[in-house]
N, C-alpha and C positions, 0 to 999 in steps of 0.2 A: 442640415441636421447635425445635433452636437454629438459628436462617438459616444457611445456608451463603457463605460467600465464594466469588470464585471460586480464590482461588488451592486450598483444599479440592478442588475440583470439580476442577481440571487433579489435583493430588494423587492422586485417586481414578480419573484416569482415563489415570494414568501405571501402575498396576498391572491395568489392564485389559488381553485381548489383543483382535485386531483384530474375532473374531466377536460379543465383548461390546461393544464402540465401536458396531458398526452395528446391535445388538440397542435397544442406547439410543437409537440417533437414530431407529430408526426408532419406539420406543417414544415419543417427543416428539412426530415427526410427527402421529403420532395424538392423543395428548393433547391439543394446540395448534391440530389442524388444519394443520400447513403443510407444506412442502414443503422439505429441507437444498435450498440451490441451491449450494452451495461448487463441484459437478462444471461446471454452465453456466457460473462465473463464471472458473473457468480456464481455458477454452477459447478465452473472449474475448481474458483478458491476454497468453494466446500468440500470439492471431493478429497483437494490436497489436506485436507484437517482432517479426512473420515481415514485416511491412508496414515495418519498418527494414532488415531486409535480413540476412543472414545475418552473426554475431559472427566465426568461420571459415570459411577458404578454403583449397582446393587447389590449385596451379599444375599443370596438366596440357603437357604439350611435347605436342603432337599431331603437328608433323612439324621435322624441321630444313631444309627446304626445301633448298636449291642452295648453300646455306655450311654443311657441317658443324663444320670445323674451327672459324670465330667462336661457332656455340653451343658447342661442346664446351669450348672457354676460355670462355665465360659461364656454362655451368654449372659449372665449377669453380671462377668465383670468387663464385656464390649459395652454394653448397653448398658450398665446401671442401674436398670429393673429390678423389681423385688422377684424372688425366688419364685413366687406365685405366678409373675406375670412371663419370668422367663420359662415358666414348667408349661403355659398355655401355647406361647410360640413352640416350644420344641415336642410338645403334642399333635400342635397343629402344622407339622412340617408334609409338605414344600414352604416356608412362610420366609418372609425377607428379615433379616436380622437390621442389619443396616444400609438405606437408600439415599441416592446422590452423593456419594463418597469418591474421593481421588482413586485412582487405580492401584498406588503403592497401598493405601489404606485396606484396600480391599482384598488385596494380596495379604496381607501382614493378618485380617483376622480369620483371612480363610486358612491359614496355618495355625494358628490358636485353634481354631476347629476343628479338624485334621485333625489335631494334637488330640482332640481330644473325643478322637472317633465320629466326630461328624462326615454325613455326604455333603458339600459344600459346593456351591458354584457362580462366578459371577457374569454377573447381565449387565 
């Protein structure tokens, strides 16, 4: 029997579907004695990324406090919205201002808000 490389082995295991993949590992385990641990070792590398902190953020307005008017010109100039439509979000608060944003971003408009008497907070 000629050795096999591995680029063969991926080859052969790119026409495979997913019930024959797990038929083979688990056919290894036995033959070798061990155990795939690929499932444990991801769970780890996740947590280390959860322990940095979240990559996106949501701005949620929870209330406009006693100055409507200054958030409803701060939301319109985070957002870009016409007056109309930033006067509907800051009516309708709790409501999200801006979602899937960086965490410095989220920071930066939650002090424009602040600034301008909102209750602010992000998710």
């Amino acid at each position: 029997m000629a050795k096999l490389v591995k680029e063969d082995v991926i080859a052969g295991l790119k026409e495979m579907n997913l019930v024959e993949i797990m038929d083979l590992v688990h056919a290894i385990e036995e033959e070798f004695g061990v155990k795939a641990a690929a499932a444990v070792a991801a769970p780890a590398a996740g947590g280390a990324k959860a322990a940095e902190g979240p990559s996106e953020v949501s701005v949620i307005l929870k209330s406009f406090g006693s100055a409507k008017i200054p958030v409803i010109k701060a939301v319109v100039a985070i957002t870009g919205l016409s007056l109309m439509d930033a006067k509907k979000i800051v009516d309708g608060a709790p409501a999200p201002i801006k979602e899937k944003i960086s965490p410095a971003a989220a920071e930066d408009i939650k002090k424009q808000l602040e600034a301008a008497g909102a209750e602010v907070e992000i998710k």
